[in-house]
N, C-alpha and C positions, 0 to 999 in steps of 0.2 A: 260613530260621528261621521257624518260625511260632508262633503265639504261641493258646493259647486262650482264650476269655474266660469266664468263668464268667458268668452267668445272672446279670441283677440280683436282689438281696435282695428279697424280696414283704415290703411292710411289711404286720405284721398290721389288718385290719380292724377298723374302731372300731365295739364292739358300737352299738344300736341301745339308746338308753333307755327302761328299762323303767319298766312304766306303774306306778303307784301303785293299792292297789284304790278308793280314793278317785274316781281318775281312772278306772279304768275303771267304777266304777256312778253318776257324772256321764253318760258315755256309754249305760251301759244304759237311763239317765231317757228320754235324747233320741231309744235308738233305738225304744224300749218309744211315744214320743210318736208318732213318725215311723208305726211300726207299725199304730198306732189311726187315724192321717188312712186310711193303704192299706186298713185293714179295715173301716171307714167308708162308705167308697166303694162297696165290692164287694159287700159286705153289703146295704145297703139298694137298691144297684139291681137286685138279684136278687128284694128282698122288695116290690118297685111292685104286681105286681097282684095280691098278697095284699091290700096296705094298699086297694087301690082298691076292691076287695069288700067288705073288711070295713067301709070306713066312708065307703062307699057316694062316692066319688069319679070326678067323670069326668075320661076323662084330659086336657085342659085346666086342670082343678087338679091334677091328681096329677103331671103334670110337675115343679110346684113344691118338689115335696119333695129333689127333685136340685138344682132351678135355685135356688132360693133356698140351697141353699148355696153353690152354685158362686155366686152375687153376692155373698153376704158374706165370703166365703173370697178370690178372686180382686180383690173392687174394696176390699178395704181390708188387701191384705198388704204395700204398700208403707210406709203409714202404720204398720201392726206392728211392721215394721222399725227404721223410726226411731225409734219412742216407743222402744222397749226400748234403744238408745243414749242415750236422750237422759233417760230417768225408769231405768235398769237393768235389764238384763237379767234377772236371778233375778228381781225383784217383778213384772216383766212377765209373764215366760215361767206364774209358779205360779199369779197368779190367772186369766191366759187358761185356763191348765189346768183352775183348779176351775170355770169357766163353761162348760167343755166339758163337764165329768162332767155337770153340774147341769141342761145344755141334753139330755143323752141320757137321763137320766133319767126328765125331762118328759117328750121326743117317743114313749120306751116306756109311757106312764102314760096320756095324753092320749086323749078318744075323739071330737075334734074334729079333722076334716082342717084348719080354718085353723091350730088352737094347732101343728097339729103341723108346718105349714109354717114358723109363727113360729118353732118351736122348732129348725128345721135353717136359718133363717136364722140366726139366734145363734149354733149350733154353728159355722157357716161362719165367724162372725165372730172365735169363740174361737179356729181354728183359725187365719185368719189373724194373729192375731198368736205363736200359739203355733210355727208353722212359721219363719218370718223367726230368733224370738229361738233356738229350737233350732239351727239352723244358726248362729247368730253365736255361741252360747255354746260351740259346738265348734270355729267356727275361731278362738276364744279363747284356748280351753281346750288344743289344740294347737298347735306351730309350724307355719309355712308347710313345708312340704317333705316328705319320706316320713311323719312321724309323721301329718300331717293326713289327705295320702293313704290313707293306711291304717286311721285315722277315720272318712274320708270312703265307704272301701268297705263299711265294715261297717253303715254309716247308711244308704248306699243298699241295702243286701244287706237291712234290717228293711222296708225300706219295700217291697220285691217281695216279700217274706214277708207281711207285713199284707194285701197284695192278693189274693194267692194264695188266701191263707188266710180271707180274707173270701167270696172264692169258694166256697169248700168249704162253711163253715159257714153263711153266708145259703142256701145249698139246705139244710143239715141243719135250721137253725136256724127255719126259713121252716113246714118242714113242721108244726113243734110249736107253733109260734106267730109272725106276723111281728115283733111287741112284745120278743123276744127280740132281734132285729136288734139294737135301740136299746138294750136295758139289759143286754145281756153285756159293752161296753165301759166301764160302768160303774165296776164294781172293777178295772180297770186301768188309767182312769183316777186314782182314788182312791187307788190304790197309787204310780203314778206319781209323784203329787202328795208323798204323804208322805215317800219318799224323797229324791226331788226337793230337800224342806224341810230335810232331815239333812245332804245333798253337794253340792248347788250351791253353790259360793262367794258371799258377798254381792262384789259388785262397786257403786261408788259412781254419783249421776249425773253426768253430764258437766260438768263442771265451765267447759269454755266451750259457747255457743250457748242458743238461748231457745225459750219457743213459738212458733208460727208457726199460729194459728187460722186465718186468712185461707188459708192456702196448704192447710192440710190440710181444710178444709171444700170449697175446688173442685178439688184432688185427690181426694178422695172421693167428690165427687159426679159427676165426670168419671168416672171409673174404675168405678163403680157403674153410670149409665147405660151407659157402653159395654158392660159384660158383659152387661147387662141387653137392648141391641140385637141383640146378637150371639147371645144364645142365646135370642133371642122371633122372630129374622127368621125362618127356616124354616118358621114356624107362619105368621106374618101378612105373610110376602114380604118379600124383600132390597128390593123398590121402594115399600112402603107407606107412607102420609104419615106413621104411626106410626113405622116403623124406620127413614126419613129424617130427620123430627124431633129423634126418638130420639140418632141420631148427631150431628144438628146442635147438640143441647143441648149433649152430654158434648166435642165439639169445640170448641165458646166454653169452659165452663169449663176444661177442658187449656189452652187458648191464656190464660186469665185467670192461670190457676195460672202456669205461665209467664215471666209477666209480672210478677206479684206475687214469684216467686221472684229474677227477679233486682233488687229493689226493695230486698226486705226484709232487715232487718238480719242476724235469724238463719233461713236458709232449712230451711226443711223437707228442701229437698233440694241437695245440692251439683251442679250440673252438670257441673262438672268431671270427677266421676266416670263419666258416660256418654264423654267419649272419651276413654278410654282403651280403645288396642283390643283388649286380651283384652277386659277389662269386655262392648263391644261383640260381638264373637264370641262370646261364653259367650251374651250372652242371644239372642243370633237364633239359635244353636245350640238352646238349650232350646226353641226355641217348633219347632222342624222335628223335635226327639228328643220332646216330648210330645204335638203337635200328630197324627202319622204312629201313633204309640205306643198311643193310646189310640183314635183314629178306627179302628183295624182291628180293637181289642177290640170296640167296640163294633158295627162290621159283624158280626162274627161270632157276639158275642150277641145278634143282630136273625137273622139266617140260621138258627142255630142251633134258636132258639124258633120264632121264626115260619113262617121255611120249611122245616125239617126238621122240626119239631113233639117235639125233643126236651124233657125235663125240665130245671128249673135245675142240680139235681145231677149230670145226666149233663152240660149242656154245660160246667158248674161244671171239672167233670174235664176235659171236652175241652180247655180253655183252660188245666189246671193248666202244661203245660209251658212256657208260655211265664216263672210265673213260678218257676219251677225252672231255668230257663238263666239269671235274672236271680241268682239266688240263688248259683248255683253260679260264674255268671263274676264276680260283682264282690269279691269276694276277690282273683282273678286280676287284675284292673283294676288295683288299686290297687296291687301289687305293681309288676305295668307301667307306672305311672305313675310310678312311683321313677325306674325307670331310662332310659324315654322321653321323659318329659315328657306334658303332656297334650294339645299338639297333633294326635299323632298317633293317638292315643285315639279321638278326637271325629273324626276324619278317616276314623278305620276306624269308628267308631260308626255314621256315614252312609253309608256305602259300604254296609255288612252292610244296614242300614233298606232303604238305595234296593234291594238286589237283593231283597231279600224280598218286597217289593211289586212288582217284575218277575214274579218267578218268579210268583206269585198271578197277577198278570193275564193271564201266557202260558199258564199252565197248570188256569187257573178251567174256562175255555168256557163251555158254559149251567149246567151243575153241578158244582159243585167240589165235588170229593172230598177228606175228611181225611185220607189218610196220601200223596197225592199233592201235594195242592193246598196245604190248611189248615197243617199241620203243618210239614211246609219254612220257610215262612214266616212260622210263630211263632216258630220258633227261630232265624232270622235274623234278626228283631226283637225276638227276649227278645235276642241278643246285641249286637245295638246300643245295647240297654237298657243294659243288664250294664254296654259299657266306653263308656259316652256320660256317663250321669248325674253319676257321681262326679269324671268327670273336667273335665265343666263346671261344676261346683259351685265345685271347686278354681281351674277359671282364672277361674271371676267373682271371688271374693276375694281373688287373688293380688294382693300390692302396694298391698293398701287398710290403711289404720290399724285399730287396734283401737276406735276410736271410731266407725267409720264401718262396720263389719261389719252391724251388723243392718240397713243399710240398701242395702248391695249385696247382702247376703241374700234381701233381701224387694222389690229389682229383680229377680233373676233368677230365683226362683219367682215374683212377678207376671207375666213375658215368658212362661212356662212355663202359668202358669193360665187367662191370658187370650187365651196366642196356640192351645191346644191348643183351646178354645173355639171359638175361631174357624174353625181345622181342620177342628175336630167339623162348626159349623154349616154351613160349604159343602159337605163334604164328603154331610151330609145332605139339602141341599137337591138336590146332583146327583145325590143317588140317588132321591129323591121326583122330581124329575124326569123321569128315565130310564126307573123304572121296572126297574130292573137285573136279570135274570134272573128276568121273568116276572113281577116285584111280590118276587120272596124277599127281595131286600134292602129291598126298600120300608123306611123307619122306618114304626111304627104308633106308639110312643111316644116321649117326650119330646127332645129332641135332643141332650142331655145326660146321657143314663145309663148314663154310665160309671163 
């Protein structure tokens, strides 16, 4: 006698809740914000030796106009972080906002290289707090699990857009004037802002914990020098009594801070939350996914110019692919992240990085070619991009409070800004060493213009 069994019932699947328009143009604030740091970047370091002609700078200062953002953006996003926990996120995130408009305005206006150095030091500094509270306001604003994911893809999907697209337009933008760089992101930021002001939620301040002046004064000051060593070493040597010093200072203050934090009542910073091992894995992940990421952009904008003797707009485009793989896989990421989790995300993230820099060094020799060499290897690195970013975003903030967001935020872009930094400057100093395929790769300019 046999018996058949009919097929278990498939219960039906529980839609996915849908977004409110509310909620998605919160989202559009922060990917529109995200956008402008990527367009930023790309933009002005395409338009360096227009600015140096025209106002007459050598490059010894005109490096500044990268590096003093990269120090105020990098040595004080930890601190961004926190405040916006600790004094609110919306009052945070909008006036960082209106001090970025205000800071791009000046540096397109100004016809003094120091003002205009001043003026992308500040920018860096609006941004560092603006970056930290954007991300905490979105893994607020969504739950931990697919809805974030899928958040989180579309955030990193604007930020390889912003770069891409900075790319294009600092060559279009460059041609008709460099000062355009600086005040096209003007009304987008301004527009940002005012919507911003219509759909961010007030959210209150924290209702437990205090200042902490002591801890955030040699936190910042630690964290400033160090970027500050790190991207002057290639110029004045990893062994100078200056980049010794340098580190020796911003190493007493870390160790001070430290110290003071487990003292004080209300810490700046929880320690607790560094071991916990996702927390851990997310940020040494991000310093190996930006550090690898950007140090190859930048080879290749040094190669390009220098020793191919192409135009910005032509290498502009040479490089658009890579952020068109970014664009196009992190949609896909975050899908995959639903149903894998993000461990293995971040695991194929590196994998895709490490062969792409194989493939470049087996197949460079004395001159690389782009649809052999060049090209393989952006798109192996746009797709490490793609399923790496969003997916260590997610595991830094998984399992942390809503109170404590902006400030595992503005760890894991800190490990990301500072350690890609770092990257960059060994990375440059063994090519100024080497001498790499005949002086092509040589850096001629700053070691940070990415």
């Amino acid at each position: 006698m046999s018996m058949t069994l009919s097929p278990p019932e498939k219960l039906p699947l529980e839609p996915a809740p849908r977004w409110t328009a509310r909620l998605w143009g919160v989202l559009a604030v922060l990917c529109l914000v995200l956008f402008l740091d990527g367009l930023d970047v790309s933009m002005v370091g395409i338009a360096l030796p227009s600015i140096g002609r025209d106002l007459q700078m050598a490059p010894a200062s005109l490096q500044w106009i990268i590096n003093g953002y990269v120090l105020g953006y990098g040595g004080l996003m930890l601190l961004g972080g926190r405040t916006a926990d600790l004094l609110g996120r919306r009052r945070v995130f909008l006036i960082a906002l209106a001090v970025f408009a205000a800071a791009s305005l000046l540096g397109g206006l100004v016809d003094s290289g120091s003002l205009l150095i001043a003026a992308r030091f500040v920018k860096g500094v609006a941004a560092a707090f603006t970056a930290p509270t954007a991300l905490s306001i979105l893994t607020t604003s969504f739950p931990e699990g697919p809805q974030r994911n899928r958040a989180l893809s579309v955030f990193s999907l604007f930020g390889a857009l912003g770069y891409s697209s900075g790319l294009i337009l600092g060559g279009l933008l460059t041609g008709i004037g460099w000062r355009w760089t600086f005040l096209m992101p003007v009304p987008l930021a301004l527009l940002a802002l005012i919507v911003g002001m219509m759909l961010i939620p007030h959210d209150r301040r924290a209702e437990t914990g205090g200042h902490d002046p002591a801890g955030a004064i040699t936190l910042t000051g630690g964290m400033l020098l160090a970027v500050y060593a790190v991207v002057t070493a290639p110029e004045k040597g990893w062994t100078s009594s200056t980049t010794v010093a340098t580190f020796g200072i911003a190493v007493v203050l870390l160790l001070a801070f430290v110290l003071i934090e487990k003292r004080v009542r209300h810490p700046l910073v929880r320690f607790s939350i560094v071991r916990q091992g996702a927390t851990v894995r997310a940020n040494l992940s991000i310093v190996a996914l930006l550090g690898s990421y950007m140090s190859f952009q930048f080879m290749m904008t040094l190669f390009l110019q220098d020793g191919r003797g192409w135009s910005p707009l032509r290498m502009a485009f040479a490089l658009l692919p890579v952020g068109l793989v970014v664009a196009l896989g992190s949609p896909v990421a975050g899908r995959l992240a639903n149903r894998l989790g993000t461990a293995p995300l971040i695991v194929t993230s590196m994998i895709s990085t490490t062969v792409g820099y194989l493939w470049f060094l087996l197949t460079s020799g004395d001159s690389p070619q782009y649809l052999l060499t060049m090209l393989p290897a952006m798109v192996l690195l746009g797709g490490g991009f793609a399923f790496g970013y969003s997916a260590i975003m997610a595991q830094a903030t998984e399992g942390i409070d809503d109170s404590e967001q902006g400030l595992a935020s503005g760890l894991v872009q800190t490990s990301g800004q500072v350690g890609a930094a770092l990257v960059l400057a060994v990375l440059t100093a063994v090519l100024a060493g080497a001498g790499h395929a005949g002086g092509d790769f040589t850096p001629t300019g700053p070691a940070s213009t990415w």
